[in-house]
C-alpha positions as CSV (number, residue, x, y, z in Angstrom):
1,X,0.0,0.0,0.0
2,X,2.4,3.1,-1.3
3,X,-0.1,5.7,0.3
4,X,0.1,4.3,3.9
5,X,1.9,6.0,6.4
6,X,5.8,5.8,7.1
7,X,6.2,3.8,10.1
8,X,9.0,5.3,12.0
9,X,10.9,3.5,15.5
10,X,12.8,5.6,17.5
11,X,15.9,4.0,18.9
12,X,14.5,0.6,18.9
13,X,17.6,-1.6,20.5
14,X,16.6,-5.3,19.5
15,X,17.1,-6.7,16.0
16,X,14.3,-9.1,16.4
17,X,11.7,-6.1,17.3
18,X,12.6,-4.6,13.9
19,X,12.4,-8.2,11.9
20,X,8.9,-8.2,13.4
21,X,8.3,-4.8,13.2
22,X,8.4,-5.3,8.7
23,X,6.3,-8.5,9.0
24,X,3.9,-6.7,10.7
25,X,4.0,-4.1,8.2
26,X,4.2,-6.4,5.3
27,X,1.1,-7.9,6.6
28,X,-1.0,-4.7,5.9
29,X,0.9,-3.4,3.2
30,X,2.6,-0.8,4.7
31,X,6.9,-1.1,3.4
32,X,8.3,2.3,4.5
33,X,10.3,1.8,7.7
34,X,12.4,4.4,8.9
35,X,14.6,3.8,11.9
36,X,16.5,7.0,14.3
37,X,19.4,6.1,15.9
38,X,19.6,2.4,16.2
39,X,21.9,0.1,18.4
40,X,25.0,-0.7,16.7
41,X,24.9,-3.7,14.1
42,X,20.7,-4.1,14.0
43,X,20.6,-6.0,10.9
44,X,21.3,-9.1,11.2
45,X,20.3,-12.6,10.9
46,X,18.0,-12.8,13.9
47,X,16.4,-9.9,12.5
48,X,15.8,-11.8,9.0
49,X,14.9,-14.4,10.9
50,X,12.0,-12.5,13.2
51,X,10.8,-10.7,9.4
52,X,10.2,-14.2,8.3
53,X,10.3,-12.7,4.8
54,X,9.5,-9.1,4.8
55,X,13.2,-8.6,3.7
56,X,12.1,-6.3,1.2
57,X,10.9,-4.4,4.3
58,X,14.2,-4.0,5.9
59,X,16.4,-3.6,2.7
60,X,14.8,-0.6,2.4
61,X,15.2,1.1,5.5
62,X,16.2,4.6,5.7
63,X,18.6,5.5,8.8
64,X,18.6,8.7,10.6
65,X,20.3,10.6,13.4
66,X,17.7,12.4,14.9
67,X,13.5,12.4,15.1
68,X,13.6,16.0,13.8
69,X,15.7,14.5,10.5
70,X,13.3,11.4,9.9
71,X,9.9,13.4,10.2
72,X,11.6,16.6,7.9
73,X,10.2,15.6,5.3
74,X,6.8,15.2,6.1
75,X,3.3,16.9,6.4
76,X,1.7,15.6,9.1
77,X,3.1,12.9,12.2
78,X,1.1,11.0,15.0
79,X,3.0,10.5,18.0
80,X,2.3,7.2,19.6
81,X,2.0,6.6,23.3
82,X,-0.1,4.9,25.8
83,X,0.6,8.1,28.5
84,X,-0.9,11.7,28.6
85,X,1.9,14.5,28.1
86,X,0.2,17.5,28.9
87,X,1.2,19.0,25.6
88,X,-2.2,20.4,24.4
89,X,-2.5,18.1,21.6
90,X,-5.4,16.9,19.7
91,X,-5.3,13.0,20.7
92,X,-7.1,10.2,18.1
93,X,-8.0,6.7,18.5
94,X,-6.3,4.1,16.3
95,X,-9.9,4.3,14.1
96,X,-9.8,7.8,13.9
97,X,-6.1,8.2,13.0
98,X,-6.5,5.8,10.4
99,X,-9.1,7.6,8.6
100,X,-7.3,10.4,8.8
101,X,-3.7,9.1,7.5
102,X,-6.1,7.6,4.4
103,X,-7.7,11.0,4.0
104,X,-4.3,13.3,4.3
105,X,-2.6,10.6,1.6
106,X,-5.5,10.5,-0.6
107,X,-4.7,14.2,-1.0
108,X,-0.8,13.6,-1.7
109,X,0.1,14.4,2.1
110,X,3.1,12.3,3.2
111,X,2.4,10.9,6.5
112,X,4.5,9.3,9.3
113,X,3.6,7.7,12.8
114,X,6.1,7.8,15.5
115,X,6.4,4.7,17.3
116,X,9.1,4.9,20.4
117,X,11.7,3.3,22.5
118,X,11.1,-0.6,23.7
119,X,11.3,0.6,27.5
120,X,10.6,3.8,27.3
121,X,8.7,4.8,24.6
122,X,8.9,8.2,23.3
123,X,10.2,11.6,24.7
124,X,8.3,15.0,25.2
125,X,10.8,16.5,22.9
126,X,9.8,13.8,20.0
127,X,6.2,13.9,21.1
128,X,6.3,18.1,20.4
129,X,7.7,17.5,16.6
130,X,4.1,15.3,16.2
131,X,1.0,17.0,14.9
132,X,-1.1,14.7,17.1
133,X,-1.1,11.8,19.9
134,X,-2.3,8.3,18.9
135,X,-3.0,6.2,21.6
136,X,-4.9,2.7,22.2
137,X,-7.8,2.0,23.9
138,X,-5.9,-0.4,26.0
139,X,-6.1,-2.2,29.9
140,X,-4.9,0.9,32.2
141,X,-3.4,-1.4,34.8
142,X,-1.0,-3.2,31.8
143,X,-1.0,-0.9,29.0
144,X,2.9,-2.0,27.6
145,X,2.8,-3.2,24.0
146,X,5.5,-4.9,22.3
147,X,7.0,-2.7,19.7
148,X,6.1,-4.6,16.7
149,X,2.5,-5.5,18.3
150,X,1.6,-1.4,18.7
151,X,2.9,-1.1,14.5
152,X,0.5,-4.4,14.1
153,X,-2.1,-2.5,15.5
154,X,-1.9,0.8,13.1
155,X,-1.5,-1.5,10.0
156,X,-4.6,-3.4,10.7
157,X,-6.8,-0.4,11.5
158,X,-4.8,1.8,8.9
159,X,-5.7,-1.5,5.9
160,X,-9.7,-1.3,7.4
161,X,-10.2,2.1,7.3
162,X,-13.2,3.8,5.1
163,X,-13.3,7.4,4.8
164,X,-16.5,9.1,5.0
165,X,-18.7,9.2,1.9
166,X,-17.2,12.1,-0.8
167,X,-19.1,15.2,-0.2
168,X,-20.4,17.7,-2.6
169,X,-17.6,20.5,-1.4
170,X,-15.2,20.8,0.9
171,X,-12.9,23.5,2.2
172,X,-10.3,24.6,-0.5
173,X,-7.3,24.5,0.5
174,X,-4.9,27.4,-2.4
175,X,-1.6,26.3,-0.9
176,X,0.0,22.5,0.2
177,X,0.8,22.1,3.7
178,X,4.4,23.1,4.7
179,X,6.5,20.3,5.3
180,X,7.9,19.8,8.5
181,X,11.3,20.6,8.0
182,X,10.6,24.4,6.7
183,X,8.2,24.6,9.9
184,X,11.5,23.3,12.5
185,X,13.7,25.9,10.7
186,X,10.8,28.0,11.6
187,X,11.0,27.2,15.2
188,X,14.7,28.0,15.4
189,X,14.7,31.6,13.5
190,X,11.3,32.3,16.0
191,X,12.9,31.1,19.2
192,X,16.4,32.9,18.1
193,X,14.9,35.8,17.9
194,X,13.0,35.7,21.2
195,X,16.1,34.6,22.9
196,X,18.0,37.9,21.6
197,X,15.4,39.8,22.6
198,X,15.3,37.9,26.8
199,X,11.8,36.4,26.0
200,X,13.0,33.0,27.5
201,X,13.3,34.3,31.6
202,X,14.0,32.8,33.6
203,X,16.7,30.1,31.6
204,X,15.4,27.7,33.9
205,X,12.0,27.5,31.9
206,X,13.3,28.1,28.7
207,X,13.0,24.6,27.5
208,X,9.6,24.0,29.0
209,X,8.2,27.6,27.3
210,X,9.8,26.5,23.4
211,X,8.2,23.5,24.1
212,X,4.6,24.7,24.5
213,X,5.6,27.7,21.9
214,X,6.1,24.7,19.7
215,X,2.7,22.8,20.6
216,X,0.8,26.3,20.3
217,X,2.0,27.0,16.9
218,X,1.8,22.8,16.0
219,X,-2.3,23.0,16.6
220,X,-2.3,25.5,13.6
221,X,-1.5,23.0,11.0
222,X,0.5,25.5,9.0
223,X,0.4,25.5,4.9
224,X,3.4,26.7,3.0
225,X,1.4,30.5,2.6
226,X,0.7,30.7,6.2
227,X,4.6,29.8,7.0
228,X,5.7,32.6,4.4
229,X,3.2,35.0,6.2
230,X,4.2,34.0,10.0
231,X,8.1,34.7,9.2
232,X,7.6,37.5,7.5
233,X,5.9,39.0,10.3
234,X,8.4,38.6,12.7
235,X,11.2,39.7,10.1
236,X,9.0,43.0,10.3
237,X,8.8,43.4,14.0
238,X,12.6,42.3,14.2
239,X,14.0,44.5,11.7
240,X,11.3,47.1,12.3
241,X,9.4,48.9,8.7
242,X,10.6,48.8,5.1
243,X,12.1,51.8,3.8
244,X,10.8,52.8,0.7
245,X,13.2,53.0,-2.3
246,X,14.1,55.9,-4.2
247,X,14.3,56.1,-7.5
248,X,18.1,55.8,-7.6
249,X,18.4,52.9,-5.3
250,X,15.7,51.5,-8.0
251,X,18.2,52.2,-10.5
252,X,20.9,50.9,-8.9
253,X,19.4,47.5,-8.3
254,X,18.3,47.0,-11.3
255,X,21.8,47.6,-13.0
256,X,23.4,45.2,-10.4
257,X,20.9,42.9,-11.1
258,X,21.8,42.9,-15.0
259,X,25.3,42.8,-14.3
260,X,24.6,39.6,-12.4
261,X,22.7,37.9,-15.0
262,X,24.8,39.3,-18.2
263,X,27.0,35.9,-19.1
264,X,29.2,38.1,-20.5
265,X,30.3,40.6,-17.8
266,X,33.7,40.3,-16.9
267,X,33.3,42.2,-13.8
């Protein structure tokens, strides 16, 4: 299934986990595994052995040093994790994610779904790169799922999904939704510029305020237009109003601009 979601582990540790981890996703049709980070020497043959022929799973596996790299890329992420983070975001059920990982890539969105660490599952600071939280409705008292179990889980409800029934119109959307790489350099130019200017006080709370700055401007669900209009904003209040150009400095651009594009200037 090309249009399913990429299935992403965050510094999974066992070999075997991952071999099952790409049977479970071959089982639904789901063959875009990306892995962050993981232990030394992870392929191998006990994790062709736990794949139990979902090699063509793991052969193409993309490797990547950090969340923030693997989900670049991207337009929209679900976080996955069976504890409430207090981050303000929207959280789905496995149903309702599904349908709306089918919707999003029926539109040409590419999607991801975070899944985290085998003891620990996944940090605040991976959880605040995700759009949303998906979590299962599962026993309160025992709610640990085996890595490749949890993926198991989204491919089967991900494979059964049905969308809703097309409707006559819709809201029209002019510009595609930023990926998330050009919203995280975002993030850094914003919280630069706040920084400089001794928004983050005290330091102790600095990394707790970007991280709701980042979940307050993550609910948005930014397009590429609204991303060009946010920075330039803040360029405006940085830098303060544009000075209008005279008709010399007119002039003079536009004859620096042909001398740039003239092949044949020897300047």
């Amino acid at each position: 299934m090309s249009n399913g979601p990429i299935i992403i582990l965050v510094e999974p540790q066992l070999g075997e986990n991952i071999g099952m981890t790409a049977r479970a996703m071959a089982n639904f049709g789901l063959h875009d595994m990306r892995l962050v980070n993981p232990r030394e020497n992870w392929l191998n043959q006990k994790t062709y052995a736990a794949a139990a022929g979902a090699d063509f799973v793991l052969d193409g596996v993309t490797l990547y040093d950090t969340v923030k790299d693997a989900v670049a890329d991207l337009h929209f992420v679900y976080a996955t994790t069976a504890r409430e983070r207090g981050q303000g975001k929207p959280v789905h059920g496995p149903s309702d994610a599904a349908i709306n990982l089918k919707t999003r890539a029926s539109t040409g969105e590419k999607t991801g779904v975070l899944f985290g660490r085998e003891r620990t599952g996944l940090e605040n600071l991976d959880i605040a790169l995700a759009d949303a939280i998906c979590t299962y409705p599962i026993e309160p008292s025992f709610s640990s799922l085996n890595l490749s179990q949890a993926v198991l889980l989204m491919g089967y409800v991900f494979r059964t999904a049905v969308a809703e029934p097309q409707l006559p119109f819709g809201q029209k959307n002019r510009w595609p939704p930023a990926e998330r790489s050009a919203v995280l350099n975002f993030f850094d130019f914003l919280e630069e510029k706040l920084e400089e200017r001794g928004f983050f006080r005290p330091a102790s709370k600095k990394d707790r305020m970007s991280l709701n700055l980042r979940n307050i401007l993550m609910r948005i669900g930014m397009d590429e237009q609204d991303l060009r209009t946010l920075r330039g904003m803040v360029v405006r209040l940085v830098e303060g109003p544009r000075v209008p150009y005279s008709k010399q400095q007119k002039r003079e651009a536009a004859e620096k601009a042909a001398k740039i594009s003239d092949p044949d200037n020897e300047e």
